[in-house]
C-alpha positions in Angstrom: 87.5 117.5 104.5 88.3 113.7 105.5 88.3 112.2 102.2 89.0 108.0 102.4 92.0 106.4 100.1 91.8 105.8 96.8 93.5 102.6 97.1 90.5 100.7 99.0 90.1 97.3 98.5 88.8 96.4 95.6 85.2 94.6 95.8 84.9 91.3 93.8 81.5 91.2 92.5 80.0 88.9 89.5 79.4 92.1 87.4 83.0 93.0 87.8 83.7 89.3 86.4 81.9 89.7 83.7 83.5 93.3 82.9 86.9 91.5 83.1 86.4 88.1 81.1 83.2 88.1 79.9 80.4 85.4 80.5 82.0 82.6 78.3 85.2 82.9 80.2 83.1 83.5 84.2 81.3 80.6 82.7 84.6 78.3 82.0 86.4 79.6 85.5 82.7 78.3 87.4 83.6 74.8 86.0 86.9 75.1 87.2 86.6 76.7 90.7 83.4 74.2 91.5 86.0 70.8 90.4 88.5 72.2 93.2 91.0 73.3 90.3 92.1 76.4 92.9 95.0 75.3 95.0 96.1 78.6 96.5 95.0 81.9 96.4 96.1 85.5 97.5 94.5 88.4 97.6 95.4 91.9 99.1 92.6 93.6 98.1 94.6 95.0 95.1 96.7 92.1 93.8 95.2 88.5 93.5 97.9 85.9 92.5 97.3 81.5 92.8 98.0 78.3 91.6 95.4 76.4 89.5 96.1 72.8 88.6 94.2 71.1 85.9 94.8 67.3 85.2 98.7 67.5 85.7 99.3 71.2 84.7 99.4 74.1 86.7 98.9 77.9 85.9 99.9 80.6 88.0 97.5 84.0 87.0 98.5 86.8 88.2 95.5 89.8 88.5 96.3 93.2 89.1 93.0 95.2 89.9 95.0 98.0 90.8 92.9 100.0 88.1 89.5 98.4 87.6 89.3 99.9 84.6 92.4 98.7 83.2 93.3 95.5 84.5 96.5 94.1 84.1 96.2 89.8 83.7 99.4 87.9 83.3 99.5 83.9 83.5 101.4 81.0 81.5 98.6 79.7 79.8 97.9 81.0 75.8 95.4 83.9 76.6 97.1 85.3 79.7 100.7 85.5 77.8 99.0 87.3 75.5 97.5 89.9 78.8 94.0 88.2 78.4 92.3 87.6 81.8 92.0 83.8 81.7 89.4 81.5 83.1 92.3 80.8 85.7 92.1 84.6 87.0 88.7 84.5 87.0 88.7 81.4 89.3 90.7 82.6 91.6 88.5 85.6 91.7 85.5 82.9 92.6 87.3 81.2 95.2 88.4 84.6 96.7 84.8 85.4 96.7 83.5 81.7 98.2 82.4 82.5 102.1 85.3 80.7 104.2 83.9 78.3 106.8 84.5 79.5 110.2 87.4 77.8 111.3 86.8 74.6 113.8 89.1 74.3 117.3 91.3 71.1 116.6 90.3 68.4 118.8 93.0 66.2 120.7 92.1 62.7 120.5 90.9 61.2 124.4 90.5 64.6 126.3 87.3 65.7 125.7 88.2 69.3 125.3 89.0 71.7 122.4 91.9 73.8 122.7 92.3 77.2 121.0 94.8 76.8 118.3 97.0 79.9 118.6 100.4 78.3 117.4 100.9 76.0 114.4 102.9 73.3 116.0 101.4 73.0 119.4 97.9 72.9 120.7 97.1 75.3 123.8 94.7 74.7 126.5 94.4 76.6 129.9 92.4 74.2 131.4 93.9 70.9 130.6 97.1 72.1 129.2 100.2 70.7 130.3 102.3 73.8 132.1 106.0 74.7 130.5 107.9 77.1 130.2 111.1 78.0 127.6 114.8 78.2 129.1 116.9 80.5 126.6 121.1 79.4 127.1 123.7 82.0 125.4 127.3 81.1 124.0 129.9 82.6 126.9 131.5 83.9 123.3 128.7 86.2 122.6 130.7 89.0 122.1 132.4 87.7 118.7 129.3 86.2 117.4 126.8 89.4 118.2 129.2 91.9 116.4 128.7 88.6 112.9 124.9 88.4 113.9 125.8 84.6 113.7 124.3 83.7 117.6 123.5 80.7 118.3 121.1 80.0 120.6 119.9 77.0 122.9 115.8 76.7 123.4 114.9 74.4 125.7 111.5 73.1 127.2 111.1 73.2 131.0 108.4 71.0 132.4 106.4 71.6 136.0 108.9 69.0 137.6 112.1 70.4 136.5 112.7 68.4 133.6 114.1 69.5 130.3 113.9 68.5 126.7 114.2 70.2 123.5 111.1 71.6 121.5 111.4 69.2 119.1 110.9 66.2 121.4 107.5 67.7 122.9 104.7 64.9 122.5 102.3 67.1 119.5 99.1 64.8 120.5 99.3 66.2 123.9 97.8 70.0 124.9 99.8 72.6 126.6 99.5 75.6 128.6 102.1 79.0 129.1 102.4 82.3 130.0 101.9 85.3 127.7 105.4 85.8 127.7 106.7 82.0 126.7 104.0 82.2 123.9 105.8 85.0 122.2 108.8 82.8 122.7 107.2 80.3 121.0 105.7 82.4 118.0 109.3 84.4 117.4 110.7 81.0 116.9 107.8 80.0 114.9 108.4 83.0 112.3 111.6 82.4 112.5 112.0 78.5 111.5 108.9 78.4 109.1 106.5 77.1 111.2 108.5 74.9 114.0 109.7 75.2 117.2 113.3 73.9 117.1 116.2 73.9 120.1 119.3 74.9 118.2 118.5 78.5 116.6 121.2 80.8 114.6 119.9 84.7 115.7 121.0 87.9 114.7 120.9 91.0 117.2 117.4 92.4 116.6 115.7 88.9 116.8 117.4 87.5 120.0 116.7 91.4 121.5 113.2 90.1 120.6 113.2 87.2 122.4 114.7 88.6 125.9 112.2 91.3 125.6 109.2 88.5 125.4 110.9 87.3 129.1 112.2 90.3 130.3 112.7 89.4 134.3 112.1 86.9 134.3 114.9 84.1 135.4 114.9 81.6 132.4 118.1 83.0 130.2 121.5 81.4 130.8 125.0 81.1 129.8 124.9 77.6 128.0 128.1 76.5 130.3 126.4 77.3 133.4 123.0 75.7 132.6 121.7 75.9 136.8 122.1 79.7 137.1 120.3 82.0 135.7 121.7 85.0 134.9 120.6 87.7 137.0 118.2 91.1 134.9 119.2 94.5 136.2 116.1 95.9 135.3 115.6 95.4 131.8 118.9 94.9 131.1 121.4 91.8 131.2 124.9 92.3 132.3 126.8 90.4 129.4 124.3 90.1 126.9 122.6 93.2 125.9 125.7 95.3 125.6 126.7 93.6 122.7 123.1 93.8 121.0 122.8 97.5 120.0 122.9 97.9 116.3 125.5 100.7 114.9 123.5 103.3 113.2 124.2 102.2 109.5 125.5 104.5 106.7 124.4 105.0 103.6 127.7 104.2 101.0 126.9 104.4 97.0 126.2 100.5 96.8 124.9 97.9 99.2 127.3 96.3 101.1 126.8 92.3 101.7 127.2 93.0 105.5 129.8 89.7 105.5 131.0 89.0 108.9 134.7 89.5 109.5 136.8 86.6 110.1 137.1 85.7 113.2 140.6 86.3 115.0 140.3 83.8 117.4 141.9 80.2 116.8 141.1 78.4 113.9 138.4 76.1 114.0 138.4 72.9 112.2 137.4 71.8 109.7 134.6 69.3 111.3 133.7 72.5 113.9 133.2 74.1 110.6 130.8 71.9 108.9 129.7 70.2 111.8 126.2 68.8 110.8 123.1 71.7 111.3 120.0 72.9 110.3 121.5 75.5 108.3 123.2 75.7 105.4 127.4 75.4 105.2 129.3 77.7 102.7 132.5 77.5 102.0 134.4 79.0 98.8 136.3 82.0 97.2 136.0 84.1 93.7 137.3 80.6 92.1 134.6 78.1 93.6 132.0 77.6 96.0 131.9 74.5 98.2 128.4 74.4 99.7 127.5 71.8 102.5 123.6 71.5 102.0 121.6 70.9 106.0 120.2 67.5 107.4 117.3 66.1 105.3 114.9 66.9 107.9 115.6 71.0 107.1 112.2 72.3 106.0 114.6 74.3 102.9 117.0 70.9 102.3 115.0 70.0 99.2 114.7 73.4 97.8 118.5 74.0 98.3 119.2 70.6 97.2 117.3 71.5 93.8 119.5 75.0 93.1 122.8 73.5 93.6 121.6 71.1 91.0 120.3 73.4 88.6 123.6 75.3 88.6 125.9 73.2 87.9 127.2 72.0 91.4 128.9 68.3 91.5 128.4 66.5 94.9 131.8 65.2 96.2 131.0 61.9 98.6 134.2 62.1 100.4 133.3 65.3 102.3 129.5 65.4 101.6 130.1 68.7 99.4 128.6 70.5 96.6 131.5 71.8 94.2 131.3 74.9 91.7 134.9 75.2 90.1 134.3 78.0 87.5 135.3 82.2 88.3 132.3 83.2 86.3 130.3 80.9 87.3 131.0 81.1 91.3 130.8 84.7 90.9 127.2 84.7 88.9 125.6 82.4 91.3 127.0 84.9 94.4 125.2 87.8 92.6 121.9 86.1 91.9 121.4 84.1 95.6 123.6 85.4 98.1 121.4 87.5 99.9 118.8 84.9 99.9 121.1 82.2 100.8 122.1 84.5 104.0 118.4 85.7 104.9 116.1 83.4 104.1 118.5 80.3 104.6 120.3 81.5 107.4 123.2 80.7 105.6 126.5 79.9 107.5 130.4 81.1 105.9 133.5 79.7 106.7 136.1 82.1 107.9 137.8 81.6 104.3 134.5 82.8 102.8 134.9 85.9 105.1 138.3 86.6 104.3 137.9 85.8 100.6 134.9 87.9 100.0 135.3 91.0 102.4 135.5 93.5 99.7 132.5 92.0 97.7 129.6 94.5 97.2 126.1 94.5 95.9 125.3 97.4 93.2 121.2 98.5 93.4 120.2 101.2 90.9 120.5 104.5 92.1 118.6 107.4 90.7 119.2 111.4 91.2 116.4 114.0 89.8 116.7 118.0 88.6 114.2 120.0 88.4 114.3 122.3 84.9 111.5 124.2 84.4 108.2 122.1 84.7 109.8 119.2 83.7 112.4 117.3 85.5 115.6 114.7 84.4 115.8 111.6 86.4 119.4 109.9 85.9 119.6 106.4 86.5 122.6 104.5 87.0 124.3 101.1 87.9 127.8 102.1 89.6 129.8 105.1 89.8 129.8 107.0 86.6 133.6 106.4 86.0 132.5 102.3 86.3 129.7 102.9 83.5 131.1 101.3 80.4 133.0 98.5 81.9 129.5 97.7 83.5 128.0 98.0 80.2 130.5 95.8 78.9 130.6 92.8 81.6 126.8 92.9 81.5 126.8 92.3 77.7 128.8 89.9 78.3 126.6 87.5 80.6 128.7 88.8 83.7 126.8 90.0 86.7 130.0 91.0 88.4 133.0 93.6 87.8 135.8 95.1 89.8 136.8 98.5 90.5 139.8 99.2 92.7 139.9 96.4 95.4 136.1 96.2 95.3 134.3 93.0 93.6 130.7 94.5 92.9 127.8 92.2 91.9 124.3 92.3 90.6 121.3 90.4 91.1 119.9 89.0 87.5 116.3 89.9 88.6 118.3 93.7 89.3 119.3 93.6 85.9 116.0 93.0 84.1 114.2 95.5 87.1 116.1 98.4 85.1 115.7 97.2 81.6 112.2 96.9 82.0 112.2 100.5 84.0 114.0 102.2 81.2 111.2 100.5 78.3 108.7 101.4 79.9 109.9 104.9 80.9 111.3 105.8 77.1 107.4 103.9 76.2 110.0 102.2 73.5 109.7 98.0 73.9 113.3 97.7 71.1 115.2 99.8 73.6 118.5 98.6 74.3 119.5 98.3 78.0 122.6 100.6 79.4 124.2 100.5 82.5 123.1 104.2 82.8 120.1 106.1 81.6 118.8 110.2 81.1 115.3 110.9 80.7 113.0 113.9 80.3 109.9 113.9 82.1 107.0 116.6 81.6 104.4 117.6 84.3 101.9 114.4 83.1 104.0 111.9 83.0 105.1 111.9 87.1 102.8 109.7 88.2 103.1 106.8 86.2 107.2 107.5 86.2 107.0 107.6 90.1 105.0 104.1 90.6 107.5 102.8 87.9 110.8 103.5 89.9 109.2 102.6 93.1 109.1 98.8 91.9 113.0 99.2 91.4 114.4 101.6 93.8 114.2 101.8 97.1 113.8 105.3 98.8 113.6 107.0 95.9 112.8 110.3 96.4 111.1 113.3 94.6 111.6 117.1 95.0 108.8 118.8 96.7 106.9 120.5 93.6 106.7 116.5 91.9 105.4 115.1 95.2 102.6 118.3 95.1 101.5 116.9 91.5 101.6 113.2 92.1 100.7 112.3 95.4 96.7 113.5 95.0 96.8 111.0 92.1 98.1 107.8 94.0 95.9 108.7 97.0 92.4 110.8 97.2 92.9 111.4 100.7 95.9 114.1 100.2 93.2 116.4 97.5 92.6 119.4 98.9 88.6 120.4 98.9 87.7 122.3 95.8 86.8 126.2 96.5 83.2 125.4 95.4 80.3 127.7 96.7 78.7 127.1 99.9 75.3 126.7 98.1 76.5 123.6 95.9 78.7 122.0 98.5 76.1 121.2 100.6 74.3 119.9 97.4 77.3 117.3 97.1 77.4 114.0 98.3 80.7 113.2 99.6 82.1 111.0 96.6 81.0 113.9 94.7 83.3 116.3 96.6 86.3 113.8 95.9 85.6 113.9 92.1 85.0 117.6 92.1 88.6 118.1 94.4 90.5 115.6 91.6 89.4 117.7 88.6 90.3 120.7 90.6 93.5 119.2 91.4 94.1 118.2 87.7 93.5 121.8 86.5 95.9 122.8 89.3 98.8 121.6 88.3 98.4 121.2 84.2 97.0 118.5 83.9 94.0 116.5 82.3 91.7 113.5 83.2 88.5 111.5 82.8 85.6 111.3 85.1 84.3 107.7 84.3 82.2 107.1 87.0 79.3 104.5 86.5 75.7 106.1 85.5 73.6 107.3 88.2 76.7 109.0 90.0 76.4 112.5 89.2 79.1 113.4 86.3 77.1 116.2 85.1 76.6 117.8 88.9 80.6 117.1 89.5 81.5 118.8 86.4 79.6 122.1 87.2 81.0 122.1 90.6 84.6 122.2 88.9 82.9 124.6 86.6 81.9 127.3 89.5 85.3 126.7 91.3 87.1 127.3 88.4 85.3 130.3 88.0 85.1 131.3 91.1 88.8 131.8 91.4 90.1 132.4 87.9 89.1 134.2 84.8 87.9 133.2 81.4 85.5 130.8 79.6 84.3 127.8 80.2 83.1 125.5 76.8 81.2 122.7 77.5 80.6 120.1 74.8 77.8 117.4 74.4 75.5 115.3 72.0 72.7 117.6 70.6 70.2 115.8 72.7 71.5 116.8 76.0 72.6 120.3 75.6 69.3 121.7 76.7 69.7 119.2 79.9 73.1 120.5 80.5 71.8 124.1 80.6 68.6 123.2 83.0 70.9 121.4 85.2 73.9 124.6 84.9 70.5 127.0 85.9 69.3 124.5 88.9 73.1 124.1 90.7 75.1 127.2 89.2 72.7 129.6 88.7 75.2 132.6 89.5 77.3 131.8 86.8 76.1 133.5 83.3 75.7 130.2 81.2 73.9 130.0 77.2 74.0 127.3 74.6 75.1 127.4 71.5 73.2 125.3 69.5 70.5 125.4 66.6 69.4 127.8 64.1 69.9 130.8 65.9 73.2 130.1 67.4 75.9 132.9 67.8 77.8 133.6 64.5 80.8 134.6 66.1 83.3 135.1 69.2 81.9 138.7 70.0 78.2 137.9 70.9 80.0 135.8 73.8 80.8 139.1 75.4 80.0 138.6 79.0 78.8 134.9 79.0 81.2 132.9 81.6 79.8 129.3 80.0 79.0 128.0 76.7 77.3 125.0 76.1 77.5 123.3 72.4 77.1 120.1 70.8 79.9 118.1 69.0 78.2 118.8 65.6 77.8 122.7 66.3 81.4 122.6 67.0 82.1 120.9 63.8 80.3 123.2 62.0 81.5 126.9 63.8 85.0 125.7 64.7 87.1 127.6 61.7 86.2 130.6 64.6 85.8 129.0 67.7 89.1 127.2 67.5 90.8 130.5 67.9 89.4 131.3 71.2 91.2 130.9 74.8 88.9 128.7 77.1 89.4 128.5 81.0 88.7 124.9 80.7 87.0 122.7 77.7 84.4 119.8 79.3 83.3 117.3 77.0 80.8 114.5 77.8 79.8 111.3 76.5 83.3 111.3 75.3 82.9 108.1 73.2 81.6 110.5 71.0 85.5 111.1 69.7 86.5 107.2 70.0 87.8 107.5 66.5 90.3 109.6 66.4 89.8 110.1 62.7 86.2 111.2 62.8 85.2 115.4 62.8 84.2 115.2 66.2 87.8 114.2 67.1 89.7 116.7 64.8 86.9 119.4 66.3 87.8 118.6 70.0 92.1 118.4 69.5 91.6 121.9 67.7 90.5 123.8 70.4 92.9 125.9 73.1 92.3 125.3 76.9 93.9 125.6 79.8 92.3 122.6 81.1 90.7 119.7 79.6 88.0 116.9 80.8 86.0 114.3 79.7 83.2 112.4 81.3 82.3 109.2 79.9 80.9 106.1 81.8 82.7 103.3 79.3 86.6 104.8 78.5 87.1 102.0 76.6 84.0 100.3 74.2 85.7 98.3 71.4 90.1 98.5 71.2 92.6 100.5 72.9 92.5 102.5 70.6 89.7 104.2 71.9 91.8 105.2 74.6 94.6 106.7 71.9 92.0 109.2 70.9 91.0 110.0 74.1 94.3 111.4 75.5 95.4 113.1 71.7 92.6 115.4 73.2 93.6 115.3 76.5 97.2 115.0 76.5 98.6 114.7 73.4 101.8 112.9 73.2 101.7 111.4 76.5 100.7 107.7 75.8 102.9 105.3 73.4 102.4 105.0 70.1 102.5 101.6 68.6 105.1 101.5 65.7 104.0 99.7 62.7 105.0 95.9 61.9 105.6 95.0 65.4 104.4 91.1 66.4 101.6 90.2 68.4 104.2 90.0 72.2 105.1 93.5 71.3 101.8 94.8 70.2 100.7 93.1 73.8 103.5 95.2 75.8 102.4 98.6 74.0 99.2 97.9 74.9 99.7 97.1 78.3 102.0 100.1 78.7 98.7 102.6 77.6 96.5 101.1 80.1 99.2 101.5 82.6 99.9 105.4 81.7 96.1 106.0 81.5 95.4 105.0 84.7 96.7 107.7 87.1 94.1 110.1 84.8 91.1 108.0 85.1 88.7 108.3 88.0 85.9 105.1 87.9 83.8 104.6 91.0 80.9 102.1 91.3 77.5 102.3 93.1 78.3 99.7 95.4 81.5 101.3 96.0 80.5 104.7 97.1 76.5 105.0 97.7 75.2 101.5 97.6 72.0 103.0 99.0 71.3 104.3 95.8 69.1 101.7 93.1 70.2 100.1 90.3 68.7 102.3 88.1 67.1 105.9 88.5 64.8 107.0 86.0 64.7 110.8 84.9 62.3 113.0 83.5 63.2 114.5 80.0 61.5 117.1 78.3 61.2 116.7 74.8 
């Protein structure tokens, strides 16, 4: 069985508006998406995030629809800091859902034509474009620079009569026509420089491999000291150039290494061939200071970089156009928080002192090892080598983002830092729990899921042993179930979506666990839950209970005799119900109601089910209530619920849902706590319940079906 992934776009629909905000708040977020408040928006299909500007304020919501049922809602305005979704989600959500115009060919002035607009800063036309191609010149020093990725590369414009110029100089009123090959030139270099095609580029290895690959053959790449000969392919190769391009298989050492390039051993440069003026930032510095030489004005990232030095304490020093940081901890905090973005996204450029000074200089990720014991398993997390643990926990207590061990300066991003706090609250479900540099938790069966998609956000390839991957993976996506062993009879009764609920409960039972079927009315909950019924019977021995309001217990045992009429089925329920555990001799499934259970369950709670089924599950909202105490008392080996509304009034519905389900596994919310922390513990639940809650829609999954079906009841 094909079965499609459960993480499908999510569809955004008025109804689920309302669902999410309500009408007064839909209401509020029309006013503000019809006055153009929406600046930005965007949306994955999962995650929508966006600016919203009112008067001189902005907001930034953040919507995570990753469960529709529990939707996570962040933004800096009152309600969303409190995880309320705002009238600013909900606007984004409107303009997401506003048909975009189809986009309209940009005209150049004069011509009378419209070219297609394939790249952002030049206009295309193969009938009236102006023919060029793209010359690409190499340093004769290519060696040295390849092994630093530091290349730098010349781009220049060839025109149809031989001239050149640089990209920059190309007249942007006029249209142009290339080859296939040039416009790939042209679109690398776009990526590349954030938009713009510029002359003087700064490559690594992979990205000028890139390029030559875009022009393979063809003669347009030379040595920038020999600009009238190009050099010469031998076949796909270039004698000179691509030797010098193959990346070294990497390792795989305990902690990140900043990949700095060596110093150089060539002469010295000086000083002004150091720092000669670029589009690029110029860093110079060593564990003491940092001198940073910010790029010309007309660098699309001069006024971002201009604002960090500022913000961090740099003085400018007019004599040599400089930005000074003259503070150990300081130098060294700053390095730990920005370098990498400083050398990737800025394309950063170190002065052999740099080098020299910070060869040794490390970056520490969290690292995570897993044994299995039994059914549950112990994830270790750590910061370091274990011998470095308590001087970690000590510098990082300290404010320090940095510490040595041996020769080695190791260093660790802020946004690192509070990653693995907030992994290690959310993992103990404790919001007062105090950060260490190393951590050892306990996981049982239920709680992989959630525990797998937590570490995923902080460590990369964290991996699983096989049995935890066999438990999780069905839960993060439907495609990997396995089709329930459901007669032949009743699978062709099925409807597809049906077979995917059916395979998830069977899945659930599998391996322990627990879960609600929440689809919306109209779906088929009752008709999924017998078809888990016969395949749990069908391969397994025991009894089935299945609990409902007294006034469908008679339609649950019509609908058990129309789709599973093998199975020996008889309610108990009324006057003449069965007095005790031995008149049950033979029946494979009992059907009650939650106020016959109340009543008989001094004896029924001592019986071994198969699997306990309870619908309309709102029924044991309160945890408190006899319905509640009834359903926690009984011993299954699985348990389900089918409910179309998990939630109705508080979260703390969903408390009482999972004491019956699996008790334990959600966080309790401690007493006296303030209204932030009472938001995080809530938050957290919705998060854990999620994995465990299946919700599909009618549009989702049969919008052939109507909005509402009508169904005869016998009275």
């Amino acid at each position: 069985m094909t079965l499609p992934a459960r993480h499908m776009p999510v569809e955004l629909t008025k109804d689920l508006l309302v669902d999410l905000g309500g009408w007064s708040v839909l209401k509020e977020a029309r006013g503000l998406q019809e006055a153009g408040c929406v600046k930005a928006t965007e949306w994955d299909g999962k995650l929508l995030m966006g600016e919203v500007r009112v008067g001189e304020t902005r907001f930034y919501p953040r919507l995570n629809l990753r469960s529709t049922v529990f939707a996570e809602s962040q933004c800096n305005c009152q309600a969303g800091r409190t995880g309320q979704v705002c009238a600013h989600a909900i606007a984004l959500c409107l303009q997401e859902m506003t048909p975009k115009p189809e986009p309209q060919p940009e005209i150049v002035e004069n011509d009378g034509f419209e070219p297609e607009p394939i790249l952002k800063s030049l206009v295309l036309s193969e009938e009236k474009g102006i023919p060029i191609r793209f010359r690409i010149l190499l340093p004769p020093n290519i060696e040295r620079t390849a092994s630093a990725d530091r290349i730098m590369v010349k781009v220049e414009v060839e025109l149809a009569d031989g001239s050149t110029c640089s990209p920059e100089k190309l007249d942007r009123g006029r249209a142009y026509q290339m080859s296939l090959a040039h416009l790939a030139v042209a679109s690398l270099v776009e990526t590349w420089c954030e938009g713009k095609l510029f002359g003087l580029l700064q490559l690594n290895r992979e990205q000028l491999s890139r390029m030559l690959k875009a022009v393979r053959g063809e003669p347009v790449v030379y040595w920038v000291n020999q600009p009238d000969a190009p050099i010469a392919w031998q076949g796909d190769m270039l004698p000179g150039v691509h030797a010098y391009l193959e990346n070294e298989k990497p390792s795989e050492p305990q902690s990140k290494e900043l990949s700095l390039p060596p110093p150089e051993k060539s002469k010295p440069r000086t000083v002004a061939e150091e720092t000669q003026h670029s589009n690029t930032v110029f860093i110079d510095g060593s564990p003491n200071f940092l001198a940073i030489e910010l790029p010309t004005r007309s660098a699309v990232d001069y006024e971002e970089l201009l604002a960090l030095v500022k913000e961090h304490g740099f003085k400018l020093e007019p004599s040599n156009r400089r930005w000074w940081l003259r503070d150990k901890h300081k130098t060294l905090n700053f390095l730990a928080e920005y370098y990498e973005a400083l050398k990737e996204k800025h394309r950063a450029r170190f002065s052999r002192n740099f080098r020299k000074q910070f060869r040794h200089l490390k970056r520490v990720d969290v690292k995570t090892s897993i044994t299995e014991i039994g059914d549950e398993y112990e994830v270790t997390l750590k910061l370091g080598k274990n011998r470095d643990t308590a001087a970690i926990q000590t510098e990082l207590n300290r404010g320090r983002l940095y510490w040595e061990s041996g020769h080695k300066l190791f260093v660790i991003p802020r946004k690192t830092v509070d990653a693995f706090s907030r992994l290690q609250k959310n993992l103990d479900n404790r919001h007062a729990r105090a950060f260490t540099a190393r951590a050892r938790l306990r996981l049982k069966p239920w709680q992989l899921a959630d525990a797998e998609s937590l570490i995923d956000e902080v460590v990369h390839h964290f991996e699983t042993p096989a049995t935890w991957q066999e438990r999780s993976q069905a839960l993060k996506n439907l495609s990997a179930l396995k089709e329930a062993p459901v007669g032949e009879s009743l699978s062709q009764t099925l409807r597809l979506y049906q077979k995917i609920g059916t395979a998830w409960l069977y899945h659930l039972f599998q391996y322990q666990l627990a879960g609600i079927l929440a689809d919306e009315m109209g779906l088929g909950k009752t008709l999924q839950a017998l078809a888990l019924v016969e395949a749990l019977l069908k391969n397994h021995t025991g009894r089935v209970l299945i609990v409902c309001p007294a006034g469908l217990v008679t339609n649950w045992l019509r609908e058990a005799s129309k789709f599973t009429p093998t199975l020996r089925t008889q309610m108990h329920h009324g006057s003449d119900r069965f007095t005790s555990a031995d008149e049950w001799e033979g029946l494979q499934v009992i059907i009650t109601s939650y106020t016959t259970l109340t009543r008989d369950i001094d004896w029924i709670c001592k019986q071994e089910f198969l699997a306990v089924i309870a619908d309309e599950a709102q029924h044991i909202k309160n945890r408190d209530t006899q319905n509640a105490r009834s359903l926690r008392a009984l011993r299954a080996r699985g348990r389900f619920l089918l409910t179309g509304t998990p939630i109705e009034n508080s979260i703390q519905d969903l408390q009482s849902l999972f004491d019956f389900l699996l008790p334990g596994y959600l966080a309790t919310v401690p007493k006296g706590i303030n209204n932030e922390e009472r938001t995080w513990y809530h938050q957290r639940m919705r998060r854990q319940a999620a994995p465990y809650i299946l919700r599909r829609t009618k549009k989702q999954v049969a919008p052939e079906l109507p909005e509402k079906i009508e169904q005869v009841v016998f009275c």
